[in-house]
GUDO-630577 format. One record per residue (C-alpha): residue number from 1; residue in one letter; x, y, z. Coordinates in nm, 3 decimals, m for minus. Example, Ala and Ser with C-alpha at 12.3 -4.5 7.8 and 13.67 -1.06 7.14 Angstrom:
<atoms>
ATOM:resi:resn:X:Y:Z
ATOM:1:A:1.230:m0.450:0.780
ATOM:2:S:1.367:m0.106:0.714
</atoms>
This chain:
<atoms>
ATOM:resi:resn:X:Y:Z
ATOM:1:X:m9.387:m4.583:1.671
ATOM:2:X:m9.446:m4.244:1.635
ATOM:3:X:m9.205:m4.015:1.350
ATOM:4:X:m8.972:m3.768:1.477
ATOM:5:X:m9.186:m3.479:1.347
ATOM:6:X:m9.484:m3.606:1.541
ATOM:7:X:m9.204:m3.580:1.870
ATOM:8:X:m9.125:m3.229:1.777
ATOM:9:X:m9.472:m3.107:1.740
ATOM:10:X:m9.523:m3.266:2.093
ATOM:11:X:m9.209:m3.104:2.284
ATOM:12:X:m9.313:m2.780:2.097
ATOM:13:X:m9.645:m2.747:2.265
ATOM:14:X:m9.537:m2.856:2.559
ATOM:15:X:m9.277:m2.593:2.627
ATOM:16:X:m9.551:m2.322:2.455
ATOM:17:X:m9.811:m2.429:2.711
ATOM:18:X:m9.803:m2.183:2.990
ATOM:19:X:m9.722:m2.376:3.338
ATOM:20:X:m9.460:m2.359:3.646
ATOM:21:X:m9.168:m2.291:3.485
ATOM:22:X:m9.326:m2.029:3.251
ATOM:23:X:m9.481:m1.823:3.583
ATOM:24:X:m9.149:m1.918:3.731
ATOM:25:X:m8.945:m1.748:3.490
ATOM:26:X:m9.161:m1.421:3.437
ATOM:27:X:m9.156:m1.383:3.815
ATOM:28:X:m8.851:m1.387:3.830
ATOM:29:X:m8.695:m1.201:3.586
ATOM:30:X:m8.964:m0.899:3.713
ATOM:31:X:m8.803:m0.931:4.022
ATOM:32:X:m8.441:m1.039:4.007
ATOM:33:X:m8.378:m0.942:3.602
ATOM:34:X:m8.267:m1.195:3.326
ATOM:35:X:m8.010:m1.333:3.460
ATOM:36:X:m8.170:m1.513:3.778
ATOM:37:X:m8.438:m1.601:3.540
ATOM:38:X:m8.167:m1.757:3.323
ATOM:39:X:m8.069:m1.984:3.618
ATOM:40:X:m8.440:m2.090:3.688
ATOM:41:X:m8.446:m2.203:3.267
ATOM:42:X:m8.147:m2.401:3.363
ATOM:43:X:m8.263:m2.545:3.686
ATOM:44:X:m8.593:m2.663:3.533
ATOM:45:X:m8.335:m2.812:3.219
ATOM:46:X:m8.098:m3.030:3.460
ATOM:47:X:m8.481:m3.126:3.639
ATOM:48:X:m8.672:m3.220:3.286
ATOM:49:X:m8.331:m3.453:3.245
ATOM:50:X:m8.377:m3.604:3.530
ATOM:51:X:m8.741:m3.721:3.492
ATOM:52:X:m8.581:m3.829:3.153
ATOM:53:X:m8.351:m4.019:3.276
ATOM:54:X:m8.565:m4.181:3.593
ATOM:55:X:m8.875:m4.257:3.321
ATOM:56:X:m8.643:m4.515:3.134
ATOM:57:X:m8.496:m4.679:3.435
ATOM:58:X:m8.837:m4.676:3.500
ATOM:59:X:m8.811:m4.514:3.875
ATOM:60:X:m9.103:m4.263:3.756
ATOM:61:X:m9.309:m4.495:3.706
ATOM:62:X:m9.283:m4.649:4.057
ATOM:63:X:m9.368:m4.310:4.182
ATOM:64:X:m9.691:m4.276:3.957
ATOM:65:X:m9.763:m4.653:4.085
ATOM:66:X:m9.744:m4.550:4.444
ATOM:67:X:m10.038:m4.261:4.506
ATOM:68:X:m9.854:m4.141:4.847
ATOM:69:X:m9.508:m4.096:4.643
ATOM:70:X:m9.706:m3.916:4.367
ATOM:71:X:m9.920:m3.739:4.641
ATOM:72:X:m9.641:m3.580:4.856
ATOM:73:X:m9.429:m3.446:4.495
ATOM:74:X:m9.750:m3.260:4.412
ATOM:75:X:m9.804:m3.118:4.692
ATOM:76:X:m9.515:m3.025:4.763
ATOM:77:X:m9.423:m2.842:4.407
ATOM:78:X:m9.768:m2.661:4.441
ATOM:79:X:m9.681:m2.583:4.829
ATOM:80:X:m9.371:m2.460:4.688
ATOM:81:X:m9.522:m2.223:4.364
ATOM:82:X:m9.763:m2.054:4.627
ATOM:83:X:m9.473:m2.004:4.857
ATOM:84:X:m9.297:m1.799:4.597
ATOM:85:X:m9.612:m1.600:4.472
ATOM:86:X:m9.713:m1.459:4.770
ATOM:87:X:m9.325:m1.370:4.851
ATOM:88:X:m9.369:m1.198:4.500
ATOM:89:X:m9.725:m1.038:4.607
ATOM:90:X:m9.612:m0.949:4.980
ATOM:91:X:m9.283:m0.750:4.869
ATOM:92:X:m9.272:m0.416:4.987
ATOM:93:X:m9.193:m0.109:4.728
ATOM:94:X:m8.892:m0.060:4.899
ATOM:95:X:m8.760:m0.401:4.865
ATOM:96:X:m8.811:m0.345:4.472
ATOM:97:X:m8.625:m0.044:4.411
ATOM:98:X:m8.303:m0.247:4.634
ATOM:99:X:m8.366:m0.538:4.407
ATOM:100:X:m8.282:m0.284:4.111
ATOM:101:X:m7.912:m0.265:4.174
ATOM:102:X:m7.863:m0.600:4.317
ATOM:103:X:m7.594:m0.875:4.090
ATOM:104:X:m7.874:m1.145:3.971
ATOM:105:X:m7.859:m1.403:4.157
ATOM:106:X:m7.798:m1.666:3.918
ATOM:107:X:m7.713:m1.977:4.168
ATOM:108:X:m8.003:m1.889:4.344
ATOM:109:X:m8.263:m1.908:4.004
ATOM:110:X:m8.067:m2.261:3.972
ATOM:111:X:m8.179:m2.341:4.260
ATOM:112:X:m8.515:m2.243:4.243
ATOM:113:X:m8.598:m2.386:3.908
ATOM:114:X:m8.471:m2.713:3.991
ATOM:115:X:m8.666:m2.763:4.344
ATOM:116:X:m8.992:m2.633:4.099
ATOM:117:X:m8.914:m2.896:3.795
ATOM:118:X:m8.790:m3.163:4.043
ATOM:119:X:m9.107:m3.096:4.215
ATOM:120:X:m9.369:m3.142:3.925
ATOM:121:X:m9.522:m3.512:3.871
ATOM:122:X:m9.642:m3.389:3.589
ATOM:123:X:m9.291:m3.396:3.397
ATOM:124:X:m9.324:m3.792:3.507
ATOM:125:X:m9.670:m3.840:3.401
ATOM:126:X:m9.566:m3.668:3.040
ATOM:127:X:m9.234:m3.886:2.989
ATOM:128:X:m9.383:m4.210:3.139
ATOM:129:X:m9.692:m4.148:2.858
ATOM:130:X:m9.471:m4.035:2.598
ATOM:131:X:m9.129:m4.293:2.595
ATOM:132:X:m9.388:m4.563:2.438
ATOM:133:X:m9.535:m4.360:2.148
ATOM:134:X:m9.174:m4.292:2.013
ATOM:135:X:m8.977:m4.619:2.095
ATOM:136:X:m8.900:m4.907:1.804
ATOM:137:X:m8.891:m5.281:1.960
ATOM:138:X:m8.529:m5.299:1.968
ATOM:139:X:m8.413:m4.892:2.073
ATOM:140:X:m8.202:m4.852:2.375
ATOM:141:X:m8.473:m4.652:2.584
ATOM:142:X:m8.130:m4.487:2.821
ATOM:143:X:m8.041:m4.303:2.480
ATOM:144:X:m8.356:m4.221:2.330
ATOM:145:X:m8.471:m4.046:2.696
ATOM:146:X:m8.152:m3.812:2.716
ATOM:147:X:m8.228:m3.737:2.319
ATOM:148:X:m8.611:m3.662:2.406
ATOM:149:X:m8.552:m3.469:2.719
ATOM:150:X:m8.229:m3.254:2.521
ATOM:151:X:m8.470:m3.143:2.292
ATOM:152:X:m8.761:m3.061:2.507
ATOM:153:X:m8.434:m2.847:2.667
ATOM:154:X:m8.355:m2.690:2.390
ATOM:155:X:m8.681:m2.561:2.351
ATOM:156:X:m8.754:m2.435:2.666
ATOM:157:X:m8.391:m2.251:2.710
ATOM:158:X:m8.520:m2.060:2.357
ATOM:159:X:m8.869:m1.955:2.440
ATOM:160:X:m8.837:m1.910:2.798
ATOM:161:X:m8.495:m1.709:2.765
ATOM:162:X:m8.699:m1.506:2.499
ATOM:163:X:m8.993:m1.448:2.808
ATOM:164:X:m8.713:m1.356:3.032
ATOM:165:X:m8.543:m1.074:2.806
ATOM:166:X:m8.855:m0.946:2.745
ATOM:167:X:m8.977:m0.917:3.095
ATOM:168:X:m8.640:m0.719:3.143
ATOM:169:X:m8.663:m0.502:2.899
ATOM:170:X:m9.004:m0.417:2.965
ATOM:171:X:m8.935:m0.363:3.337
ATOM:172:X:m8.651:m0.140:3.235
ATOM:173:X:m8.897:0.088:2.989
ATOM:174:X:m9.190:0.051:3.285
ATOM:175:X:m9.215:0.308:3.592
ATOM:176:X:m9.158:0.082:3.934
ATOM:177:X:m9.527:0.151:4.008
ATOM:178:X:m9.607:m0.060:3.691
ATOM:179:X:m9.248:m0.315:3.707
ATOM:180:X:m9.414:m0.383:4.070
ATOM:181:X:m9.762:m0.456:3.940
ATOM:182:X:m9.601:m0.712:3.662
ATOM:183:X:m9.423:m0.863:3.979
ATOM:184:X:m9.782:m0.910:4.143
ATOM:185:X:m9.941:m1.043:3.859
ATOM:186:X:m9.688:m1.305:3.802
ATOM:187:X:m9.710:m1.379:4.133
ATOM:188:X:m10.071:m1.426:4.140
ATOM:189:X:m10.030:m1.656:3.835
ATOM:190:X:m9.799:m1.841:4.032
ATOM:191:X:m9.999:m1.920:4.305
ATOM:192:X:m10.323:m2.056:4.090
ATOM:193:X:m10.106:m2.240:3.914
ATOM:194:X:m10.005:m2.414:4.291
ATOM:195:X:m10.404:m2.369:4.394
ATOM:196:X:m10.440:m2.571:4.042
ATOM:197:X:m10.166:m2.858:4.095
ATOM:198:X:m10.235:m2.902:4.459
ATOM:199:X:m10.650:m2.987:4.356
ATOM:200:X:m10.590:m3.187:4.080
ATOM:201:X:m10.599:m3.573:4.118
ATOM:202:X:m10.406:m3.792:3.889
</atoms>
């Protein structure tokens, strides 16, 4: 078994390695502010608890066993991530400067960060590879999960709600010429990053 440090160190490069709910979060707090982007950190928390909780009853691994299961959740998250990045890309000026004084849509970056996490096999692959390098012979796996995933949590609401106030607050100081350019680029991110997921193979 594996020490609790050795854990940390894990979760802490896995939230600081850039992936879908990183470009998730930077598009959207270009384009709807911090508070949507909040809710897409939050939907993407409830969805990392989930694959938490269905790696120790051991329903994720059924769906890595089972290549169509596996299959269809990748596709579909990287269907998904381009969907969004060319919505991001194909936005009209216009559309940007009414985005300005809209409320941010926080039930709506729920939303969209839990379809995205839900979405990502690759949250099962980590947690089905992972639960064995920390458990002792005797741990109740139900517990440790919730414990593993609430810290993973706690370090992606930190650095990702640190990406998202920066984004605003950079898109305040930035012309809309340049705030629409950031939205673009994220974007663009976005959809490699679904180009990426939908190639890969297991």
């Amino acid at each position: 078994m594996s020490s609790v440090w050795e854990f940390l160190l894990v979760a802490l490069v896995l939230t600081l390695t850039p992936g879908p709910a990183t470009a998730l979060v930077l598009r959207t707090a270009a384009r709807h502010g911090r508070g949507a982007a909040l809710g897409c950190v939050a939907g993407n928390s409830v969805a990392v608890m989930m694959w938490a909780s269905l790696s120790a009853l051991g329903v994720s691994s059924l769906i890595l066993a089972s290549e169509v299961a596996y299959d269809v959740l990748r596709i579909g998250g990287a269907a998904f991530l381009i969907y969004l990045g060319l919505r991001s890309i194909l936005r009209r000026s216009d559309e940007l400067e009414t985005a300005e004084v809209e409320t941010p849509r926080l039930r709506a970056g729920i939303r969209t960060g839990l379809i995205a996490g839900a979405a990502n096999p690759k949250l099962a692959v980590f947690f089905v590879a992972l639960f064995p390098q920390f458990l002792s012979p005797h741990a109740a796996v139900l517990p440790v999960a919730l414990a593993m995933g609430a810290t993973i949590v706690a370090f992606d609401i930190l650095w990702l709600g640190t990406l998202a106030w920066t984004v605003e607050r950079a898109g305040l100081l930035l012309r809309p010429k340049l705030r629409r350019r950031l939205e673009r680029t994220s974007g663009t991110i976005m959809i490699g990053l679904g180009v990426r997921i939908a190639a890969q193979a297991r």
